[in-house]
C-alpha positions, -999 to +999 in steps of 0.1 A: -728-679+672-743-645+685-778-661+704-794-625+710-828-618+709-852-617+682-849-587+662-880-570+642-871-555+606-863-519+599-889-499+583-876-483+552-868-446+556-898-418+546-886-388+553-856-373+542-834-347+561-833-326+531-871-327+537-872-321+573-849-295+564-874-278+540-902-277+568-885-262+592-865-229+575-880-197+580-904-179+558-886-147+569-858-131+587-864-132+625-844-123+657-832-157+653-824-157+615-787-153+623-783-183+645-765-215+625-783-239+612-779-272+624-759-293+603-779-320+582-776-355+592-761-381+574-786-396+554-794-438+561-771-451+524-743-427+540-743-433+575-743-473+566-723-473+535-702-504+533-664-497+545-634-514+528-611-536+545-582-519+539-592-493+559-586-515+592-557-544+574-528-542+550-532-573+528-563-600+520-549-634+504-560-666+495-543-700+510-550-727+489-543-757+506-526-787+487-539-819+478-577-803+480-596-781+470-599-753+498-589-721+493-591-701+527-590-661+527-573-648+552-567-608+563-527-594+578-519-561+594-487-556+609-452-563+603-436-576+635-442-594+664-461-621+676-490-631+652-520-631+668-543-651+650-578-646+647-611-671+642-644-658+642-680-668+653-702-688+634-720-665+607-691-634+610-660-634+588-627-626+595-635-589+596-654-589+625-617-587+641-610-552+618-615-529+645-590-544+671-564-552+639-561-518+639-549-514+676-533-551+675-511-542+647-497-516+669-476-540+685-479-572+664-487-587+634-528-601+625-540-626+608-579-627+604-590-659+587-622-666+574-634-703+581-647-726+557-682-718+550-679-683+559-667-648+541-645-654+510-629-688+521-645-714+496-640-755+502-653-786+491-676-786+519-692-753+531-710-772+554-687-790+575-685-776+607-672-800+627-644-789+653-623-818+635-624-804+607-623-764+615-592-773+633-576-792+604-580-764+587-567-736+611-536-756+611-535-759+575-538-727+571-506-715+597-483-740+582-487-726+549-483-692+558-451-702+579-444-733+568-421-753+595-410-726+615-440-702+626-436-671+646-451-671+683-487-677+677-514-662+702-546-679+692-578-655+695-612-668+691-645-651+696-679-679+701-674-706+678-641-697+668-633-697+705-639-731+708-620-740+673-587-717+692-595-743+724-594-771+706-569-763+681-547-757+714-557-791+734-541-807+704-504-797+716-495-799+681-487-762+676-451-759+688-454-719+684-481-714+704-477-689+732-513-676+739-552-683+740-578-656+741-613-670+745-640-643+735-674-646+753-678-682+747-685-703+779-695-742+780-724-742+804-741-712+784-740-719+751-748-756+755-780-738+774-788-717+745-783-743+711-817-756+722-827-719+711-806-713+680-829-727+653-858-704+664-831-671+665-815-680+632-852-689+616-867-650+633-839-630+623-843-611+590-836-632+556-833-606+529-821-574+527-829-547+494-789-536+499-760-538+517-769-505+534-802-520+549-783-548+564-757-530+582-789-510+595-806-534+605-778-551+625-769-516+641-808-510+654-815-544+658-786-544+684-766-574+674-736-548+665-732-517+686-699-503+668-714-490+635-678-494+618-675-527+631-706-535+611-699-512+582-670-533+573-678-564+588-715-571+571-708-573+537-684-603+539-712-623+558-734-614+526-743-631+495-763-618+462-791-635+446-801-633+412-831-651+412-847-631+443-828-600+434-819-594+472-786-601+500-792-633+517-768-649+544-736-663+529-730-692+557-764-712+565-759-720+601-791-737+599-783-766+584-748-771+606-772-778+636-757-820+640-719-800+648-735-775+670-731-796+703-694-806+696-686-770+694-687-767+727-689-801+751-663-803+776-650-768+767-642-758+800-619-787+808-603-783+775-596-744+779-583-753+814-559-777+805-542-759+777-507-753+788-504-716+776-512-680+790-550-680+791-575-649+788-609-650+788-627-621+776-668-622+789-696-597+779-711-607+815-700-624+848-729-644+844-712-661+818-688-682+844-697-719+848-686-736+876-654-750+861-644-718+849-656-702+881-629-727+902-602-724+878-600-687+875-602-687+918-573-710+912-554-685+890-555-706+861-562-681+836-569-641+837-609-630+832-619-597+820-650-585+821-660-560+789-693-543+796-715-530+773-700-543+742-723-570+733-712-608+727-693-592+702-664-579+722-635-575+698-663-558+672-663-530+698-624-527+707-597-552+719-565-541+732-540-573+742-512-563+761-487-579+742 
């Protein structure tokens, strides 16, 4: 769950560059009449347009899982390899993780899966997000795509979905499992900041006129500082309705507040004791809590450090060296 700060909304745009563009060419030829003109700008629709996912993956499907009703969507680039398999934060989708698919894939295979309550997955309950039941259905999900004998499995999970990877790993009932990559998710700070989240989710903007505005808004608002990230990331996280006639959020965080805690209690232990190759990936040193900070002096798991990215690291670039 992305805790920045409180974000004002956009005004809508005025002047055009065609317009600008008007005001300011000659009335007559001058000395300078032969120097270029500057190219125009893209205009706000273009520079934010929405971009597909196929730019980034190879295939979207749907895992329905038996004996219920859940069907969980789910994103794959790559042909061979490991898998690494991807969970994302509370409110993104699966395509927050497009950008790095495109430079994972180089060297293994992707799976991007959009939890229950989020992007195109659709279950009986949108609203449970307990780690219980997230982690059910991670595992769900893997042993229909592989059934009984999945490939090498490096779990990758940015904020909440870093906790789900943790957990999903603390189980030990993954026998394919040969990785965890935690992504700017720490125990002590985001148990410090859930006291916060109701007022940051109840500030941020609520309706947007288009798809366009919301991407914009996230850009200058500074929640997503790779504009592609957001261009094909946003719209996933999107919903349209009829009666208001505008794009509200598809996943209402607000009303998951009683799983919030559970998320991430005892996270640091739980990371620690996973018996895999560990990475943590942190927007900001000042992330470490003191667990953390005595396990990774004990070599228990490599830290890296990603500076101005955001708390959305892998919207920005992630290479693994696989």
């Amino acid at each position: 769950m992305d805790s920045s700060s409180h974000m004002a909304s956009l005004p809508e745009d005025i002047i055009t560059d065609e317009h600008l563009q008007q005001q300011t060419q000659p009335a007559s030829a001058s000395a300078f009449a032969s120097v270029p003109q500057r190219p125009p700008t893209k205009s706000s629709s273009e520079k934010y347009a929405p971009l597909d996912w196929s730019v980034y993956f190879d295939k979207e499907d749907d895992v329905a899982i038996p004996e219920s009703n859940d069907v969980f969507h789910v994103y794959t680039a790559g042909t061979e390899g490991p898998v690494v398999f991807c969970l994302h934060g509370g409110g993104y989708s699966g395509l927050s993780f497009a950008v790095s698919a495109s430079k994972i894939k180089e060297k293994a295979r992707v799976v991007a899966m959009d939890l229950r309550g989020h992007g195109k997955s659709l279950t009986e309950d949108d609203l449970d997000l307990s780690v219980e039941t997230m982690c059910n259905d991670v595992l769900a999900v893997i042993k229909e795509l592989y059934s009984d004998s999945p490939p090498a499995i490096i779990l990758v999970g940015h904020s909440m979905g870093g906790s789900i990877a943790v957990h999903v790993a603390a189980r030990r009932s993954l026998s394919a499992l040969a990785g965890l990559v935690v992504v700017d998710v720490v125990e002590g700070t985001a148990m410090a900041s859930l006291i916060h989240m109701q007022k940051i989710l109840s500030s941020r903007m609520q309706h947007f006129s288009s798809i366009e505005k919301a991407i914009e808004w996230s850009v200058r608002g500074g929640s997503l500082r790779n504009i592609d990230s957001a261009r094909v990331s946003i719209p996933a996280t999107l919903k349209y309705d009829h009666s208001k006639k505008c794009y509200l959020y598809r996943t209402e965080l607000e009303k998951t507040e009683q799983y919030w805690k559970g998320w991430y209690e005892g996270l640091s232990d739980k990371f620690l004791s996973c018996p895999v190759p560990k990475l943590l990936l942190l927007a900001g040193t000042d992330r470490l809590d003191r667990s953390l900070t005595i396990g990774q002096m004990q070599g228990k798991f490599q830290m890296v450090v990603v500076r101005h990215t955001g708390h959305a690291i892998q919207m920005y670039l992630m290479n693994l060296q696989l």
